[in-house]
C-alpha positions as CSV (number, residue, x, y, z in Angstrom):
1,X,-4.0,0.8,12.5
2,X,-7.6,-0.5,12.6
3,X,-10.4,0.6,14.3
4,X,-11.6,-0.9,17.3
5,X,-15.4,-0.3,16.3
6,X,-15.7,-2.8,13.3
7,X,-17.6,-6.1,13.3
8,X,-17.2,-9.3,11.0
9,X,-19.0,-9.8,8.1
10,X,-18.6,-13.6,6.1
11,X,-19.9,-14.4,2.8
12,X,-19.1,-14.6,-0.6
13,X,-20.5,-12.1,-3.4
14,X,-20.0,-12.4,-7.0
15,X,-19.9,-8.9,-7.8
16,X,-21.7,-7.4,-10.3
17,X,-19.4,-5.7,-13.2
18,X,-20.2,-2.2,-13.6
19,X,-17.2,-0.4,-15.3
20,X,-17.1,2.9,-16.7
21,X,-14.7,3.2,-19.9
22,X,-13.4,6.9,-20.7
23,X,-10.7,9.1,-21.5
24,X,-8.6,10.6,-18.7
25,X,-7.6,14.1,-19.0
26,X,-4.4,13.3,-21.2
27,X,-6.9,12.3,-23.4
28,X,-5.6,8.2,-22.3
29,X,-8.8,5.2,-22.3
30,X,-9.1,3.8,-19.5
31,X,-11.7,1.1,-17.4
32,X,-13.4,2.1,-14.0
33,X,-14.9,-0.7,-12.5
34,X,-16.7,-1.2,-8.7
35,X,-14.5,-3.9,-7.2
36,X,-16.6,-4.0,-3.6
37,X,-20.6,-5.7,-3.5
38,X,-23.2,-3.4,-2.8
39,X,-23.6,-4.4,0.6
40,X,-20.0,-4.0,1.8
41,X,-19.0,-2.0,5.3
42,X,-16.9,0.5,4.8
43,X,-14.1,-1.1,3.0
44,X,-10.7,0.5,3.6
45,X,-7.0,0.2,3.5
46,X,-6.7,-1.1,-0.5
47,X,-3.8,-3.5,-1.5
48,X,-3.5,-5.2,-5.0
49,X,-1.5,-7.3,-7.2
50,X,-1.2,-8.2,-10.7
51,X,-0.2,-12.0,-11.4
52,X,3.3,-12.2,-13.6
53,X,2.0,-15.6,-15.5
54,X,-1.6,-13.9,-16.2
55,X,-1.9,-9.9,-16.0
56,X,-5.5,-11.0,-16.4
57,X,-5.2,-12.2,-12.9
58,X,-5.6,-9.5,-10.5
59,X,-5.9,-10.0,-6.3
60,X,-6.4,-7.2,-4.0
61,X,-7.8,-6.7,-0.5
62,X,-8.7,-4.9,2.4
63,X,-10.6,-4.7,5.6
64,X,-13.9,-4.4,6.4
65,X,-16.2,-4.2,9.5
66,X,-12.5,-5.3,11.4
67,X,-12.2,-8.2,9.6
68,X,-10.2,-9.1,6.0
69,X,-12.0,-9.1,2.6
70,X,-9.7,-10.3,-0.5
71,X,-10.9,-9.8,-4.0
72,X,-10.0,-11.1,-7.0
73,X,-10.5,-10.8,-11.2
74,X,-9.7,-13.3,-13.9
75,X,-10.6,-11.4,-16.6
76,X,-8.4,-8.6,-16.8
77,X,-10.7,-6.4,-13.6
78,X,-13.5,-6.5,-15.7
79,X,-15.4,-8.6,-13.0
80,X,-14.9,-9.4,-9.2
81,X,-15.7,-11.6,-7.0
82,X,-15.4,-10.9,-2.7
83,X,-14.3,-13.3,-0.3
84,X,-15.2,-12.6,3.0
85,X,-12.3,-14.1,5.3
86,X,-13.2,-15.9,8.6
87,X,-12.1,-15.1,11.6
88,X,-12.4,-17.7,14.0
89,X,-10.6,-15.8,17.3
90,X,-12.5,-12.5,16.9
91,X,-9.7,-10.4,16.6
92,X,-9.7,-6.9,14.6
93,X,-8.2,-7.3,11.7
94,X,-6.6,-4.7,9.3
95,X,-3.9,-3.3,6.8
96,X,-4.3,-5.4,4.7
97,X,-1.5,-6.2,1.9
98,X,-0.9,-8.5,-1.2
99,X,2.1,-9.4,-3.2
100,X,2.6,-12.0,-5.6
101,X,5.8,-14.5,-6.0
102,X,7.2,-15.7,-9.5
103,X,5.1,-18.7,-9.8
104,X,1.9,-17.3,-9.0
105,X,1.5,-17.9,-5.5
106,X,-0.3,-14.6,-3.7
107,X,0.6,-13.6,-0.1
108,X,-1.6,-11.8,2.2
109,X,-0.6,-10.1,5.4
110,X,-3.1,-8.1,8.1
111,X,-2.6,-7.4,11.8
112,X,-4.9,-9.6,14.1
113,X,-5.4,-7.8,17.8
114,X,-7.5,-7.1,21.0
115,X,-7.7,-5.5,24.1
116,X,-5.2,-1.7,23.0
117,X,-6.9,1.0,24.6
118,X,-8.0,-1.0,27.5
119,X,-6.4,-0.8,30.8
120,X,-7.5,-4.8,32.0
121,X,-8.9,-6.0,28.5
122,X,-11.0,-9.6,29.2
123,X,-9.1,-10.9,26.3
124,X,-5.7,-9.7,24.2
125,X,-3.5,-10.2,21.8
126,X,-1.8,-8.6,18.9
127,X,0.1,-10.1,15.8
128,X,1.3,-10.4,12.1
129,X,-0.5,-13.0,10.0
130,X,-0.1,-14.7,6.6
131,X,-1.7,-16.6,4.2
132,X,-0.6,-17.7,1.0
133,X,-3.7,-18.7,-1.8
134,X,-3.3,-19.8,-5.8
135,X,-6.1,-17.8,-7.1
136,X,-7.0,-15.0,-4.3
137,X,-10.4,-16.7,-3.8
138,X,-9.7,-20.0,-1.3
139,X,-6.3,-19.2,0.7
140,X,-4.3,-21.6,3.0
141,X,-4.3,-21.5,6.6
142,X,-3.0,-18.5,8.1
143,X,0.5,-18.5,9.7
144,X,2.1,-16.2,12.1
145,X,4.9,-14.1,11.7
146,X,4.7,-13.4,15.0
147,X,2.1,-13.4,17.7
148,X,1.7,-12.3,21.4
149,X,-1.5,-13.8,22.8
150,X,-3.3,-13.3,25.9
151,X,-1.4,-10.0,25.8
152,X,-1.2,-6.8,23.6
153,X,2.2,-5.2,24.3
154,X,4.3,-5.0,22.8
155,X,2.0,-4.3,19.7
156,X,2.7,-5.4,15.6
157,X,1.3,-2.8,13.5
158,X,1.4,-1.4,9.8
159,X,2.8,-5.3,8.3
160,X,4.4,-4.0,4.5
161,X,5.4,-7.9,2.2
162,X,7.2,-8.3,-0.8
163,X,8.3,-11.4,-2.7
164,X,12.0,-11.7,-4.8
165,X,10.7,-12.4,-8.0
166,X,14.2,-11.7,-9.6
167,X,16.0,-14.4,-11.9
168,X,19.3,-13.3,-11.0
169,X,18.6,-13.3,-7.4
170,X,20.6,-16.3,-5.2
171,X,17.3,-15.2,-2.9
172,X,14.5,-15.8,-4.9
173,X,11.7,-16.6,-3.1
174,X,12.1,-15.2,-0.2
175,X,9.1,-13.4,1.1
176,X,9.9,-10.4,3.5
177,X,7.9,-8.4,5.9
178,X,8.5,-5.2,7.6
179,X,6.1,-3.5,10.1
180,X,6.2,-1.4,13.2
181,X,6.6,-2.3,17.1
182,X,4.8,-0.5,19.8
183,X,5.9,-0.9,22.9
184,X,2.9,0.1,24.1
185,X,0.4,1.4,22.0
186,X,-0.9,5.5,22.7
187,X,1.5,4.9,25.8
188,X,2.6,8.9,26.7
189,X,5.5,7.4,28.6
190,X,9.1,8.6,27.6
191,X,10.4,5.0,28.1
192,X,7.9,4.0,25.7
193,X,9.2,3.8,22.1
194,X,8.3,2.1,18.8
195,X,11.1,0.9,16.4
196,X,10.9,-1.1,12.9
197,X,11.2,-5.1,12.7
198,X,11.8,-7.1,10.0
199,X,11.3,-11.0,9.0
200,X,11.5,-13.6,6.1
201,X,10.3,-16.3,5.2
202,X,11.9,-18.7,3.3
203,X,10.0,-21.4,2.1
204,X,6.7,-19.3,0.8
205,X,5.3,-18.2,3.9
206,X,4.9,-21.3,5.4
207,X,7.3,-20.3,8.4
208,X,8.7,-17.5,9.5
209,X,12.1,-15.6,11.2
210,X,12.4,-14.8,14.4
211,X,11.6,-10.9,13.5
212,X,14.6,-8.3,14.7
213,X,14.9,-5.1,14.8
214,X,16.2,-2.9,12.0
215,X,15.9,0.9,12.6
216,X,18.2,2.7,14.9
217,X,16.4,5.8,15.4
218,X,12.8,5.3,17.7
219,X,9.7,7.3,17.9
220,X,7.6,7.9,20.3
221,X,4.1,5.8,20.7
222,X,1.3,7.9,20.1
223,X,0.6,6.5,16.5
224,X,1.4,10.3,15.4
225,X,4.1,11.9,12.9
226,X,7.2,11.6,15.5
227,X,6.0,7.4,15.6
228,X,8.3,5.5,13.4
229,X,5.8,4.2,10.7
230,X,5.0,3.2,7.7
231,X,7.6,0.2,6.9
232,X,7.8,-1.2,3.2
233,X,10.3,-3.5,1.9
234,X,11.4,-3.8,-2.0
235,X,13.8,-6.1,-3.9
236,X,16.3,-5.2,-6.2
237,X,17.2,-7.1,-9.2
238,X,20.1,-9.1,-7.5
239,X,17.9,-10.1,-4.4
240,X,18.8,-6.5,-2.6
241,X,16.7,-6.1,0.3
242,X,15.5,-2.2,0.9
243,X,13.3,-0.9,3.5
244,X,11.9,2.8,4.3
245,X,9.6,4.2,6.8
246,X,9.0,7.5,8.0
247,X,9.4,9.5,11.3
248,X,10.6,12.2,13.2
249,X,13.7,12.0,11.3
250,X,11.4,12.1,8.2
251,X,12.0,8.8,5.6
252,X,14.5,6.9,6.5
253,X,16.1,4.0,4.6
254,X,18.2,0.5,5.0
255,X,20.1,-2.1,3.2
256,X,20.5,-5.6,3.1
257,X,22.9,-7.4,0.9
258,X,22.3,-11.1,2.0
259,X,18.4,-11.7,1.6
260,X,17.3,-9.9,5.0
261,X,19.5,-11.2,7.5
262,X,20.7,-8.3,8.3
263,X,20.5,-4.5,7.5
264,X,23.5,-1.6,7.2
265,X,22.9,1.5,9.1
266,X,20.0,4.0,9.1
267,X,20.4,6.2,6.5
268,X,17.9,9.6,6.5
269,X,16.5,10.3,3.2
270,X,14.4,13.5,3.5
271,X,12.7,15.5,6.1
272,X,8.9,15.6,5.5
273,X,7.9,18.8,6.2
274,X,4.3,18.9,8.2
275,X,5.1,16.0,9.3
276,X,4.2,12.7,8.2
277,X,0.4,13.1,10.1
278,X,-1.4,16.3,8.5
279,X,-5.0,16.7,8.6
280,X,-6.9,16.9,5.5
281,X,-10.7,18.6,5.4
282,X,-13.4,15.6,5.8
283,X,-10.9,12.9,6.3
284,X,-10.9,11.1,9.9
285,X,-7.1,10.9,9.5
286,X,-4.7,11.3,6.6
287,X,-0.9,11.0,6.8
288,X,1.7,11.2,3.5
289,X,3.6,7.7,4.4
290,X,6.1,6.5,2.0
291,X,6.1,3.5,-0.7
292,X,9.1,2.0,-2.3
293,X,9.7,0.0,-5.7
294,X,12.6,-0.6,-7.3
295,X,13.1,-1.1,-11.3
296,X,13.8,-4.5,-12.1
297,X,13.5,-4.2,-16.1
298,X,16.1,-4.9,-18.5
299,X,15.9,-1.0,-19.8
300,X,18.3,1.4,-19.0
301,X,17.1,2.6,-15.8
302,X,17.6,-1.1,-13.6
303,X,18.4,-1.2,-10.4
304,X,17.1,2.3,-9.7
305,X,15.0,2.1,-6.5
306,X,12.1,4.5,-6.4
307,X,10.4,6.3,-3.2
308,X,7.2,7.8,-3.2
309,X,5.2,10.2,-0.3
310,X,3.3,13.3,0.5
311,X,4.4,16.1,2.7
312,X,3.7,19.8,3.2
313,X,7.0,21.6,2.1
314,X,4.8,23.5,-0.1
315,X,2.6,24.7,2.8
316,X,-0.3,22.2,1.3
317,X,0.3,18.8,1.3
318,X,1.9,17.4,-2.4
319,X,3.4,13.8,-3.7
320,X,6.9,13.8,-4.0
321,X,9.3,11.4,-6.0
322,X,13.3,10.5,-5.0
323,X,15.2,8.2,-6.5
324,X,18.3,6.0,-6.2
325,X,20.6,4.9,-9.5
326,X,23.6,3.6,-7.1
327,X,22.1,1.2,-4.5
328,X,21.1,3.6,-2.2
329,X,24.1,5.3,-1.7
330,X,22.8,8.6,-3.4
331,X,19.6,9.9,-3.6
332,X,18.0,13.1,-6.1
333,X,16.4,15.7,-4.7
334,X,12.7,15.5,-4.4
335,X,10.5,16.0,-7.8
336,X,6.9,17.1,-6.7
337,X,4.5,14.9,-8.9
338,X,1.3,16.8,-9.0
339,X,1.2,19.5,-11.7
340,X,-1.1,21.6,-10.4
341,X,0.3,25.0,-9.0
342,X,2.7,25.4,-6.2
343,X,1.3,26.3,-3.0
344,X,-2.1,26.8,-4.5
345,X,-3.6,25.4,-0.5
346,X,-4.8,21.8,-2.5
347,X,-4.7,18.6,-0.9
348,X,-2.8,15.7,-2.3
349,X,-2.9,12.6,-0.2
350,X,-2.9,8.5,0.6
351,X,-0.3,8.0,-2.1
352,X,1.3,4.8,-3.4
353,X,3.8,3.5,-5.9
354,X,4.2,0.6,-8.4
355,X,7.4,0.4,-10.7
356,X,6.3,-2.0,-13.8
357,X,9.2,-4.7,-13.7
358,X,9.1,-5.4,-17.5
359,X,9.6,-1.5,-18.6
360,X,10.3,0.3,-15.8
361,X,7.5,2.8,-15.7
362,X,6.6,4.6,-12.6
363,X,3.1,4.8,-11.6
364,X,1.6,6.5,-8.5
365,X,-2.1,6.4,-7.1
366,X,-3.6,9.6,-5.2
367,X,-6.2,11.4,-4.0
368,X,-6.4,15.0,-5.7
369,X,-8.2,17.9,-5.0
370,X,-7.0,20.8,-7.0
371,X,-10.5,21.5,-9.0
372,X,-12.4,21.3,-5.4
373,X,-12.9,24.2,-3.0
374,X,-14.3,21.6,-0.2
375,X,-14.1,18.0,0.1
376,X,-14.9,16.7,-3.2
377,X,-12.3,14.2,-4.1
378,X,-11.3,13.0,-7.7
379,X,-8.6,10.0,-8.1
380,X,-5.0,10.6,-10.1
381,X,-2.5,8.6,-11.6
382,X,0.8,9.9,-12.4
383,X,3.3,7.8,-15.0
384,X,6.9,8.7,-15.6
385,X,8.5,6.6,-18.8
386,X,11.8,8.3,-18.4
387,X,12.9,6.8,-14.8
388,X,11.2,9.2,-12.6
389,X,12.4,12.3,-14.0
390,X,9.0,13.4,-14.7
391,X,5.7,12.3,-14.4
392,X,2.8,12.7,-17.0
393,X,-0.6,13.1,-14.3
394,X,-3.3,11.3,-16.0
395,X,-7.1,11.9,-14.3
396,X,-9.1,8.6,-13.6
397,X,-12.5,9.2,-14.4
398,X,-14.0,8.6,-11.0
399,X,-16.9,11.1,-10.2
400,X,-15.2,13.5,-7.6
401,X,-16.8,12.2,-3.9
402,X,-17.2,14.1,-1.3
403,X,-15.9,13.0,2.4
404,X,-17.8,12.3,6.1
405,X,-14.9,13.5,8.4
406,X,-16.3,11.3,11.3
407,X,-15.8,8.0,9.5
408,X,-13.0,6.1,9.3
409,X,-11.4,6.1,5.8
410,X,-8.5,4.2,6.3
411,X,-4.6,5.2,5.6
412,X,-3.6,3.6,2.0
413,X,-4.5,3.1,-1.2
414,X,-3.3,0.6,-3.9
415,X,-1.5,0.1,-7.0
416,X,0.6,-2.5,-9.3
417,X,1.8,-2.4,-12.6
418,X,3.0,-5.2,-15.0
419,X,3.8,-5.5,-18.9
420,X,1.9,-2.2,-19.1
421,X,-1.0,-2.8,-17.6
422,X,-1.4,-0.3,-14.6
423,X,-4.4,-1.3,-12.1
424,X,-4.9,1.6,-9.4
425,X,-7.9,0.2,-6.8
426,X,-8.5,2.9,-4.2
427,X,-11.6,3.5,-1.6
428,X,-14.4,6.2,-1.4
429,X,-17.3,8.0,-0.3
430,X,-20.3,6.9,-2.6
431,X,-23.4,8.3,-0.2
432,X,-23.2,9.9,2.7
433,X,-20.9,7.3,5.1
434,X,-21.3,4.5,2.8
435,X,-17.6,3.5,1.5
436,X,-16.9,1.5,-2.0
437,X,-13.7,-0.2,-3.4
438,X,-13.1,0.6,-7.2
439,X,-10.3,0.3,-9.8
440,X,-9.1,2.0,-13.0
441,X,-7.4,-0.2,-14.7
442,X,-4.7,1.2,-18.0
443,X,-3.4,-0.8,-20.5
444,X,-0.3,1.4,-21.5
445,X,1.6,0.4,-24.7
446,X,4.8,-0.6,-23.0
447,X,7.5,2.1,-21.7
448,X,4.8,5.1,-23.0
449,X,2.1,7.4,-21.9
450,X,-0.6,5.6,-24.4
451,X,-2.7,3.0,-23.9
452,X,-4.2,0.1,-25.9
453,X,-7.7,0.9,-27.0
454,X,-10.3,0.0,-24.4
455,X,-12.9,-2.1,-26.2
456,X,-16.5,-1.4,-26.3
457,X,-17.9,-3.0,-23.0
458,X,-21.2,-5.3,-23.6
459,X,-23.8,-5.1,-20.8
């Protein structure tokens, strides 16, 4: 959800490149690089994407100030440049999310709102919006997925794309979005209720389906852990269609067999102990929602779709890995990622996932704090080779931050992962309330835990 509070900020900033090259704790080289310009707002709520014709080609995004910034590498994320979006209505703007299709094309989504909050707002409205762009830089009009204006009820919220990029798939193409519906938002009503929706678009974002419902189960509409939240689609290699979320049921999960039109029943996954919404020391709000990917390789783990999240089973919150080799219908217990010690009252948090289509690796993004005894902050990524059956954790070498509880730090981070090369872009403190956008950035020698050599950077 963004925050009513930010403004709108246009320009355009070449960024300056600034990367830090090093070994993570495995001993693995790495790049660090500050994606954000110096004078950006409090960026939050990181998405990215690595291009399938040109790995060099990286787009990510997020919000700022309540309105969208999109950012976007041709040289592999050793440089940046920002694009600062306009937004011609004045609306908030947030959550931010990028996916790429097979030909190149980038999508974008973001919720666009006024007036929630407000008992007789002068102006509102509140919907899902698209754009599609070649080169993350100049992007196309944007288009609705849906859109209620001059009113803010019911309320779109948490948008979650994903392309079909699979040869095999009679789908291929499609683009799908999954998000949540408030009937009201923060309404305490009983009658009040928020539920998962779901829509397609089928000729590269340019229209979209009427959006139905998909989830059976409702939560409440207080934007807290018994909310039904968190909605992200992913594709299997025969143009599958899976979407999770999380709730007071804990992560739920459905199917679709024939490119989104419609979904099987509601099947539970996992109960997320703590509930999805935990507090973490320092951080305005933190929650452990889920991420999907599914492996669409042509090694001996395809098909197998992949869920990622955080939850306090331990008593502190940890990352935790399930898996599905069957389509869904069975499911592993879950692994807990981190490797530092059980129970040992460290925070883990604002994970995400990226399964590498070409050799199925599975790469998570976190924030870690299990050498900290306050808020300082460093930045993990953990790989598993073997299918998710365990995960190597691999320390980015981000200066540990610490964080300004009062300020709004968003409620995701980003990752994607292609032909080996693993990019990780994630937010942080940098001084005092001031908030940066970087990115670590692995070149892994495919299907292992080594990396190419990083060469030596000329400034």
């Amino acid at each position: 959800m963004a925050m009513s509070h930010r403004f709108l900020i246009i320009a355009v900033v070449l960024i300056a490149f600034a990367p830090a090259s090093a070994q993570d704790k495995a001993g693995v080289p790495h790049r660090v690089v500050r994606v954000s310009d110096p004078g950006a707002f409090r960026p939050v709520e990181v998405s990215v994407a690595i291009n399938p014709n040109d790995t060099d080609h990286i787009v990510g995004a997020s919000q700022q100030g309540g309105s969208n910034v999109a950012y976007a590498s041709k040289d592999g994320g050793k440089s940046w440049k920002t694009t600062y979006m306009a937004n011609p209505n004045g609306r908030v703007q947030g959550d931010d999310a990028v996916t790429f299709a097979a030909d190149g094309t980038v999508a974008r989504t973001y919720i666009a709102f006024l007036g929630i909050r407000t008992a007789r707002p002068t102006r509102a409205a509140s919907g899902i919006i698209i754009s599609t762009s070649k080169d993350g830089l100049t992007w196309n009009a944007p288009v609705p997925v849906v859109d209620h204006v001059n009113t803010c009820t019911p309320m779109e919220d948490k948008p979650w794309i994903k392309y079909d990029t699979n040869k095999d798939s009679p789908h291929k193409g499609n683009l799908y979005c999954a998000w949540t519906r408030f009937d009201e938002y923060g309404s305490k009503k009983p009658e009040d209720k928020t539920h998962i929706y779901f829509s397609r678009s089928k000729d590269n974002g340019k229209t979209f389906s009427v959006p139905h419902r998909i989830s059976e189960n409702p939560g409440d509409c207080l934007d807290k852990s018994n909310t039904v939240m968190g909605a992200v689609p992913g594709v299997g290699p025969n143009g599958e269609v899976y979407v999770i979320w999380v709730g007071p049921k804990g992560i739920s999960f459905v199917k679709s067999t024939n490119g989104g039109y419609t979904f099987g029943k509601e099947k539970a996954l996992t109960n997320t102990p703590g509930a999805w919404d935990f507090d973490v020391q320092g951080i305005f709000r933190c929650n452990g929602m889920p991420s999907i990917g599914v492996d669409l390789s042509d090694g001996p783990n395809r098909g197998t779709i992949h869920v990622n999240w955080a939850d306090k089973r331990n008593g502190d919150p940890d990352i935790f890995h399930m898996c599905s080799r069957d389509g869904g219908e069975t499911w592993t217990k879950p692994l807990r990622v981190n490797d530092d010690p059980k129970g040992n009252g460290k925070d883990q948090f604002f994970t995400w996932m990226a399964v590498d289509p070409v050799d199925g690796s599975v790469n998570m993004v976190f924030f870690d704090r299990r050498d900290s005894n306050d808020t300082k902050t460093s930045v993990i990524l953990a790989r598993s080779v073997d299918g998710g059956k365990t995960f190597v954790n691999h320390k980015i070498n981000h200066e540990p931050f610490s964080c300004v509880k009062g300020v709004f730090f968003g409620d995701y981070i980003g990752i994607d992962a292609y032909g080996g090369r693993v990019v990780a872009m994630y937010h942080h403190f940098t001084k005092g309330p001031s908030i940066a956008v970087s990115a670590a950035i692995y070149d892994f020698k495919k299907g292992t835990q080594e990396t190419q050599p990083v060469a030596k950077e000329v400034r």
